[in-house]
C-alpha positions, 0 to 999 in steps of 0.5 A: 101765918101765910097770907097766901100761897104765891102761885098755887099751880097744878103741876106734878111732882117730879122725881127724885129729891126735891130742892128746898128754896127760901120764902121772899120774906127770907129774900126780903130779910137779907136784902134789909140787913145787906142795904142797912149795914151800907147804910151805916158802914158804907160796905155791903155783906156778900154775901149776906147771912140771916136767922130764920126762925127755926135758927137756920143761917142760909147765906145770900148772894146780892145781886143788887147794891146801889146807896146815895145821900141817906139811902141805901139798897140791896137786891136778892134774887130768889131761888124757890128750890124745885118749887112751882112757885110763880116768885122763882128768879123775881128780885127782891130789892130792900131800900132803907132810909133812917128817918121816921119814928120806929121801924115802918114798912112801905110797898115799893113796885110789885109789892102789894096793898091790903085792901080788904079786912080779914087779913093779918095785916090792916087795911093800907098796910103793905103786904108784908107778912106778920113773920117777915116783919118781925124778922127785918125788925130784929136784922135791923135793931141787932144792927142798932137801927130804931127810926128806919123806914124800908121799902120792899119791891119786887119789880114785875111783881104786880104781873106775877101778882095775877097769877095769885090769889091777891087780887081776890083776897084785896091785896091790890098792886103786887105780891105778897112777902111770904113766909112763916118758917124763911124756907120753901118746902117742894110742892107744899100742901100747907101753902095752899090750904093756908090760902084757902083759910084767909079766903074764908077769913076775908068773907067771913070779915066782909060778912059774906053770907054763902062761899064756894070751894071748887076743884078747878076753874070750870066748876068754878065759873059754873057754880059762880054763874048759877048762883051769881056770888062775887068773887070774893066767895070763890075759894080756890079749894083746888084738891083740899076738900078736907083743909076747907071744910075742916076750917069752915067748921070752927069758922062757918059762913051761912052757906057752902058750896062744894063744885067740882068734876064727876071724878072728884066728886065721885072720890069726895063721896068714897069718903076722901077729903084729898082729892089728888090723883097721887092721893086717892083713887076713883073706887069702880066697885063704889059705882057700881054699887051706886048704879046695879042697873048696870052690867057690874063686870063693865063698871068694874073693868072701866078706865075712869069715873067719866067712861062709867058716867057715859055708860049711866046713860039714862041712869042718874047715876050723878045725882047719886054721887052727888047725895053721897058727897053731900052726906061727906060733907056734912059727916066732915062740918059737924056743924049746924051752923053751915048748909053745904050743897054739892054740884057736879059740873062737867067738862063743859061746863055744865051743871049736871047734878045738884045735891042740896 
């Protein structure tokens, strides 16, 4: 279970075949097993191999080593592949020390905090996910170690950490040590919705009683705005209509809302639950079914869902798209205990219809 994608960026997908990477806490894993075995044998493995959960045995190059008096310390630095992942070249140090009792995790720079209840891990804990601990538990116990603390850092982490979902789900500090699988997947949709279900988590555990999913930031601050919801309601829904509101139907909040552009919510109403340009389409006939007051021939023949909502003039044509969302929305929650509404905002930022 992901706590949350590391850096959820708009980009388009090059062509060709991509480069697979690996997840920080496959990094994090072969720096602790690199830094413990110069613990107790003086030398370091380079590079270093693991076992990552599916029995793939990537190898890892160090690119840090340094030991001293009970200490002792590795550094890998990580390669995403062709993912537009905001952890690309960050380093990933490991420093173990043996003493303690059993095997405990400490944030070192750049690494975050778990502030807030809903997540995987307690309050307190370093953000070091539930995978990734128990993978540095066994490099560490296959090497005879049981006392030994571990400290991850991630140093610029806590910059980077801006860019993440962190600060709103509570992970205070830095990034999170990612990874379910050790290997990063090209342009991921998994990742994402994965951090738009620990969104919800955290507001369902922080007893939040109305949540929104918007496409982007300007629907985003107009639907925050109107309603005057803390930023812990906000879920970064960005495309996955669907991986949202198929959660919040067997793990409901009181109220939703869904905000978004004219176009996205032209193709949320056609039906569509993914709402990338590469995934699906805005459907001309759609709206001129929605609008037959206009000439139908120049609905058809329009470029985009914006230049036939300039030409509703007068027309309120999004307010039509917006119903038809809605009747989407509430034909994918199928659950009384959830009231949805729909708000279209423009480029501006203004809100233009509002379906309820």
């Amino acid at each position: 279970m992901l706590l949350l994608y590391s850096g959820p960026m708009r980009l388009e997908k090059p062509e060709g075949e991509l480069r697979r990477g690996w997840t920080t806490g496959a990094c994090a894993t072969a720096a602790v097993k690199a830094a413990f075995a110069a613990l107790r044998t003086g030398r370091f493995p380079d590079p270093v191999t693991i076992t990552l959960p599916k029995g793939e045995q990537p190898a890892f190059a160090l690119a840090l080593e340094g030991k001293g008096e009970g200490w002792a310390q590795a550094g890998i630095i990580k390669d995403a592949g062709d993912d537009p992942d905001v952890t690309h070249g960050a380093m990933v140090i490991a420093t173990v020390r043996e003493r303690g009792s059993g095997i405990t995790f400490k944030a070192g720079e750049g690494v975050g905090t778990v502030t807030k209840p809903g997540l995987p891990l307690a309050i307190g804990e370093a953000a070091i996910n539930p995978v990734p601990r128990r993978m540095i538990r066994d490099v560490i116990t296959e090497q005879g170690g049981e006392n030994v603390e571990i400290e991850i850092a991630i140093p610029g982490g806590a910059k980077l950490a801006e860019k993440t979902w962190n600060p709103r789900l509570g992970i205070l500090g830095g990034l999170s040590i990612l990874g379910t699988t050790g290997v990063v997947h090209p342009f991921s949709c998994a990742a994402w919705i994965a951090s738009i279900h620990r969104g919800v988590d955290v507001a369902r555990a922080m007893g939040l009683q109305h949540v929104a999913g918007c496409t982007g930031s300007t629907s985003e601050d107009a639907v925050r705005v109107h309603y005057g919801l803390p930023l812990e309601a906000m879920l970064d829904m960005g495309d996955f209509a669907g991986g949202l509101l198929k959660y919040l139907r067997d793990n409901p909040v009181p109220r939703v809302t869904i905000g978004g552009g004219f176009g996205k919510m032209v193709k949320l109403a056609q039906g569509a639950m993914d709402l990338h340009s590469g995934r699906s389409q805005v459907d001309t006939a759609f709206l001129a079914d929605l609008a037959p007051e206009m000439p139908r021939n120049s609905v058809l023949t329009a470029n985009t869902a914006l230049q036939v909502l300039e030409m509703a003039d007068g027309i309120p044509l999004a307010r039509r798209v917006g119903e038809k969302a809605l009747a989407h929305v509430k034909s994918i929650l199928r659950n009384e205990a959830v009231s949805p509404d729909v708000i279209i905002v423009s480029r501006l930022g203004q809100i233009i219809a509002h379906a309820r």
